[in-house]
C-alpha positions in Angstrom: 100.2 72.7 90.4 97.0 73.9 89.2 96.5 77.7 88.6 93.2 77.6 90.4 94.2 75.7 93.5 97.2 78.3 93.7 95.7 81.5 93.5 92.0 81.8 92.2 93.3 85.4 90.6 96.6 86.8 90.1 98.7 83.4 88.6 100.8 85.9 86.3 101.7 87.9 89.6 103.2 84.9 91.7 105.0 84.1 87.9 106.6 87.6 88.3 107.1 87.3 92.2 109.4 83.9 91.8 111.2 83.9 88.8 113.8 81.8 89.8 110.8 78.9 90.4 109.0 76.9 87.5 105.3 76.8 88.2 103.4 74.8 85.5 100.2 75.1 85.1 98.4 72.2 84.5 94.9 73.3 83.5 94.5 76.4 82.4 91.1 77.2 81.9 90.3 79.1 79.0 86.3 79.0 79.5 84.5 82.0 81.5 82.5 79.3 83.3 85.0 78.5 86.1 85.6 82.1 86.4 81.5 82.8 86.6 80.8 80.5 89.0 83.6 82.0 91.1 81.9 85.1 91.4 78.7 84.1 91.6 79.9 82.2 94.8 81.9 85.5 95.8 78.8 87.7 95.5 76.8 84.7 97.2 79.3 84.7 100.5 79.3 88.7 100.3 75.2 88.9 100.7 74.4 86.1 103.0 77.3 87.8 105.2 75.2 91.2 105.1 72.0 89.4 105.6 73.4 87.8 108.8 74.6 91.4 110.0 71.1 92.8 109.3 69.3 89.8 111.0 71.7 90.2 114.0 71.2 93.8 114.6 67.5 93.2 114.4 67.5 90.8 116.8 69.7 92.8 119.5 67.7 96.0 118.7 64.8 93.3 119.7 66.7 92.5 123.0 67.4 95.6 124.0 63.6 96.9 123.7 62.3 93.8 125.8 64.9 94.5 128.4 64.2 97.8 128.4 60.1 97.4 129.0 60.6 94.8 131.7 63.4 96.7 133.6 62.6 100.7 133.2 65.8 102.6 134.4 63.9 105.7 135.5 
């Protein structure tokens, strides 16, 4: 089983947490590239999450003002 499709981070700690299993590691990736792209796509998923939240609370802010102008509650 591949280290990466296991746990992205952390293979030594699932090592430690079943000692009495043999997990080999097939490819072990001793390049930063994997690694980089890996966070890269982290950071990518983070922002475009935020993004949505800001465009969403725009849009209700923008619901609630038209609502509010066509239906006065005085």
């Amino acid at each position: 089983m591949r280290s990466d499709r296991l746990t992205r981070f952390g293979f030594n700690y699932i090592v430690l947490l079943f000692p009495e299993c043999e997990i080999i590691s097939i490819n072990n990736a001793e390049d930063n590239d994997d690694l980089m792209q890996d966070f890269v796509s982290l950071v990518t998923s983070f922002c475009a999450r935020l993004y949505g939240r800001r465009r969403t609370k725009k849009a209700t802010e923008k619901l609630i003002k038209q609502l509010n102008e066509n239906n006065p509650c005085d």
